[in-house]
MARMIZA-373375 format. One line per 4 residues: number of its first residue (from 1); their letters; for each residue z, y, x of N, C-alpha, C. Coordinates in steps of 0.1 Angstrom, whole numbers. Layout:
BEGIN
NUM) a) Z,Y,X,Z,Y,X,Z,Y,X ~ ...
This chain:
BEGIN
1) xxxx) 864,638,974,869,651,976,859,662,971 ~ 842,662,976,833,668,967,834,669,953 ~ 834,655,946,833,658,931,847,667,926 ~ 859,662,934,871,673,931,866,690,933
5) xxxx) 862,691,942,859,709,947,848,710,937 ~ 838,703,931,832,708,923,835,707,907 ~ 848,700,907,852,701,891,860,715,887 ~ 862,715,902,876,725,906,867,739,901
9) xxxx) 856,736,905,846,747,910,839,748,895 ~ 834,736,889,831,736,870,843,749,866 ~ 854,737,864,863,746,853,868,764,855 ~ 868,764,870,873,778,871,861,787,865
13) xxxx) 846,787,871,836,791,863,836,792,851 ~ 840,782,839,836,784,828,849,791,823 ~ 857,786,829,872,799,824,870,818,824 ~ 863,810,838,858,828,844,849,836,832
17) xxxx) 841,828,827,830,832,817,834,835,799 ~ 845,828,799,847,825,787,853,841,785 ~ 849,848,775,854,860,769,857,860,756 ~ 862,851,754,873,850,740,889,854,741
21) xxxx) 890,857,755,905,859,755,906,872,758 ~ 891,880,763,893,892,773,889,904,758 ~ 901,909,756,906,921,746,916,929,747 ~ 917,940,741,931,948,739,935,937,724
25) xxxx) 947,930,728,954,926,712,964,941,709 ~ 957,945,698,964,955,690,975,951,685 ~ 979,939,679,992,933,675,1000,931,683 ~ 998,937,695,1007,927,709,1024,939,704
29) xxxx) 1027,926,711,1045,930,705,1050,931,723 ~ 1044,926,732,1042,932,744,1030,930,756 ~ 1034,936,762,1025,934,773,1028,938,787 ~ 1021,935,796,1024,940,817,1016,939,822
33) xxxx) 1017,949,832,1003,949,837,1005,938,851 ~ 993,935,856,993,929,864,985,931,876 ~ 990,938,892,981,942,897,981,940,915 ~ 967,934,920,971,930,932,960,936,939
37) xxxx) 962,948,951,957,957,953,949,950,970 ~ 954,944,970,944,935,982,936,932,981 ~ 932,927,972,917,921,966,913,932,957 ~ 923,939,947,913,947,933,916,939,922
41) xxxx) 925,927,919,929,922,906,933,930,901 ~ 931,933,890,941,941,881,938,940,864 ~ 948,932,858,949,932,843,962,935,838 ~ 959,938,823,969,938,812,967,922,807
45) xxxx) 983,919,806,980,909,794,995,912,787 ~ 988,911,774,988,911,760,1003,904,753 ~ 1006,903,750,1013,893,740,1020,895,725 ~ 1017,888,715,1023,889,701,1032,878,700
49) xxxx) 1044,881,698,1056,873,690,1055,867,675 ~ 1059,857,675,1056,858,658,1071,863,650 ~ 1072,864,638,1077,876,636,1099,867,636 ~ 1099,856,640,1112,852,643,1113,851,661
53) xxxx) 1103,858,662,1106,863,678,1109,848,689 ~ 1104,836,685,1112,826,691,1096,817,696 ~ 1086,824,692,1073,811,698,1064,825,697 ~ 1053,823,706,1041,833,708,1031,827,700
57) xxxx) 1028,844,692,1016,838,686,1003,844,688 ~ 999,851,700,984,850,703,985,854,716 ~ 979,856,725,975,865,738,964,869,744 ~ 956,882,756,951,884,754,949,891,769
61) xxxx) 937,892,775,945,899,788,929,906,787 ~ 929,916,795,918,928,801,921,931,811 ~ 909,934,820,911,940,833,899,937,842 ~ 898,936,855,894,932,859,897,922,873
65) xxxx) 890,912,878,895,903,888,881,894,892 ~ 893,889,903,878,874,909,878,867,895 ~ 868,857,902,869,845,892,884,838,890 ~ 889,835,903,901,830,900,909,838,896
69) xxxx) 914,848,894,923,853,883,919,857,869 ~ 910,857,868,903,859,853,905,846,848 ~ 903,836,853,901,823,854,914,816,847 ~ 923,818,858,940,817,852,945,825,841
73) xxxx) 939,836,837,943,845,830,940,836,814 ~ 929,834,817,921,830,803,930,813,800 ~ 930,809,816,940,795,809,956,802,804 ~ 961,808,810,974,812,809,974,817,792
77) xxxx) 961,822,785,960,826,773,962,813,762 ~ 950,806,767,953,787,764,960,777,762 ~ 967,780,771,979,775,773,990,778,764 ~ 994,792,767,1010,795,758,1004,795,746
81) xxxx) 995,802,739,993,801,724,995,794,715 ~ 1006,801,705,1013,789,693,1025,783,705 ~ 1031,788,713,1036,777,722,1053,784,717 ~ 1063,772,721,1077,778,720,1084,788,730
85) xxxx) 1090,800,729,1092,806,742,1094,794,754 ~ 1105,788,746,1114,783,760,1098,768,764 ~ 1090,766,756,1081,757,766,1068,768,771 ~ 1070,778,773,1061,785,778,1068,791,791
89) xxxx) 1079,790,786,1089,796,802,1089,787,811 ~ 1087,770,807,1090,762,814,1070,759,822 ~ 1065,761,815,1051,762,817,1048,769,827 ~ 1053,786,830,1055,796,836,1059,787,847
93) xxxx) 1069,779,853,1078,778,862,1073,764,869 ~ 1061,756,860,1055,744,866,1041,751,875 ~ 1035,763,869,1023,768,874,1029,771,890 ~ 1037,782,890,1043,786,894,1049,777,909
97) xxxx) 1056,767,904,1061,758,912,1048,749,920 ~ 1035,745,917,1029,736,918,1018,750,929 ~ 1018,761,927,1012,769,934,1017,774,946 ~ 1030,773,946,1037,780,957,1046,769,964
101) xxxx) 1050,756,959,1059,746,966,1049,738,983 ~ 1063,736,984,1059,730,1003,1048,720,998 ~ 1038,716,1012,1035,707,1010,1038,694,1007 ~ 1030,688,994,1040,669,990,1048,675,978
105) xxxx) 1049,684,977,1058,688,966,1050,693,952 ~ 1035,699,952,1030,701,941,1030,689,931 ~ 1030,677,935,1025,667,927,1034,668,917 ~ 1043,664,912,1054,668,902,1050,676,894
109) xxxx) 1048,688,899,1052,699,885,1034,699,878 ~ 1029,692,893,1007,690,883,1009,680,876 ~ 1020,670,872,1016,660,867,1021,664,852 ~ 1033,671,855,1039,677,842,1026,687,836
113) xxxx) 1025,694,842,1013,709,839,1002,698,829 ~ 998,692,837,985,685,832,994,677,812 ~ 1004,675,814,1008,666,800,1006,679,791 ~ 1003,689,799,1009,701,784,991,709,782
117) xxxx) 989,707,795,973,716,793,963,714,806 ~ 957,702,803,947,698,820,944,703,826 ~ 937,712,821,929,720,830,936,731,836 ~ 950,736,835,959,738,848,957,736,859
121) xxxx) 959,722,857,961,713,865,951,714,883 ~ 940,723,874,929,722,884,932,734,892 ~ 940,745,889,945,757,896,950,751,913 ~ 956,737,908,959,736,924,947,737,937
125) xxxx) 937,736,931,924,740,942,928,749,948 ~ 933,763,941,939,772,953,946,772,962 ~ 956,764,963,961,756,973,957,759,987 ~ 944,752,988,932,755,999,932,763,1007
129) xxxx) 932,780,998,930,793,999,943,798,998 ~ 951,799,1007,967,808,1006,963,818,1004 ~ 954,829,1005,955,843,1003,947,843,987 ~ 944,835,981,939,833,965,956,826,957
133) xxxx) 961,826,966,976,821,953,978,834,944 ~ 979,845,950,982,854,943,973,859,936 ~ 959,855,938,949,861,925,955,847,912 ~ 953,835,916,956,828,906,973,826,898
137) xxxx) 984,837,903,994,836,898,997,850,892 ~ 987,862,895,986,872,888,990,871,873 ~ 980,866,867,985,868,852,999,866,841 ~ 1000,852,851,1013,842,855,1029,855,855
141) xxxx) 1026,863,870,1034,869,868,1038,881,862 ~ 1026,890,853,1027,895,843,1031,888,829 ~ 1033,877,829,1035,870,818,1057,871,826 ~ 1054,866,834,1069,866,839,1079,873,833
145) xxxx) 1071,892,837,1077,902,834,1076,904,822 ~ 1072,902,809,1073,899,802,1085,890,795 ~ 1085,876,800,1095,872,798,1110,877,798 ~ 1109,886,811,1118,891,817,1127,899,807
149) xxxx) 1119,910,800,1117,922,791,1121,914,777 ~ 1121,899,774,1126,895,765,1137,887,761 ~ 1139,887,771,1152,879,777,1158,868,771 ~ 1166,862,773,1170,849,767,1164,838,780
């Protein structure tokens, strides 16, 4: 269980650090803000369509947060990029499902999460922490509203 909390504890760190995703995308074809006033999360994230509107092609989020929502933000960037709407919507709804389902029930949608992008996978550490679900599903659900706004 140690080496888990501290892989858990590797990857969210270097997500946290990584600032290749943290920008205004000028090309973004949309974006939503994302903001959770309990803690002080608060980002934009970004998105560009490619120009048949049917798969994303970059993302990009700014703001500020803990580690764990910066953290998710930057995978959430990772993740969808180059990705088809509809497997990014499905992506959206395994994070989503694996963060917020009863207990016994995450395993499923981590096992799926992990076939598309591993290091997801590791989000379930928040689990642990109920009042960190919502830092780690922040970006998640500005990506939602988004979807929302594009419908289909």
């Amino acid at each position: 269980m140690a080496i888990e909390s501290e892989l858990y504890q590797e990857i969210i760190l270097e997500h946290f650090r990584d600032r290749s995703n943290r920008r205004i995308l000028t090309e973004a074809t949309h974006s939503a803000v994302g903001d959770n006033p309990l803690c002080g999360d608060m980002l934009t994230l970004y998105l560009q369509l490619q120009k048949e509107h049917t798969s994303i092609n970059e993302l990009s989020f700014q703001g500020q947060g803990c580690a764990i929502c910066c953290a998710s933000a930057n995978m959430l960037c990772e993740a969808l990029r180059n990705k088809d709407l509809n497997e990014a919507r499905h992506l959206y709804h395994l994070v989503h499902s694996m963060l917020t389902a009863e207990a016994g029930e995450e395993q499923k949608p981590l096992q799926q999460l992990e076939s598309h992008f591993e290091e997801l996978g590791t989000l379930i550490g928040v689990r642990k922490f109920p009042l960190r679900i919502k830092c780690a599903l922040l970006a998640w659900r500005a990506f939602e509203q988004i979807l929302n706004e594009i419908g289909n």
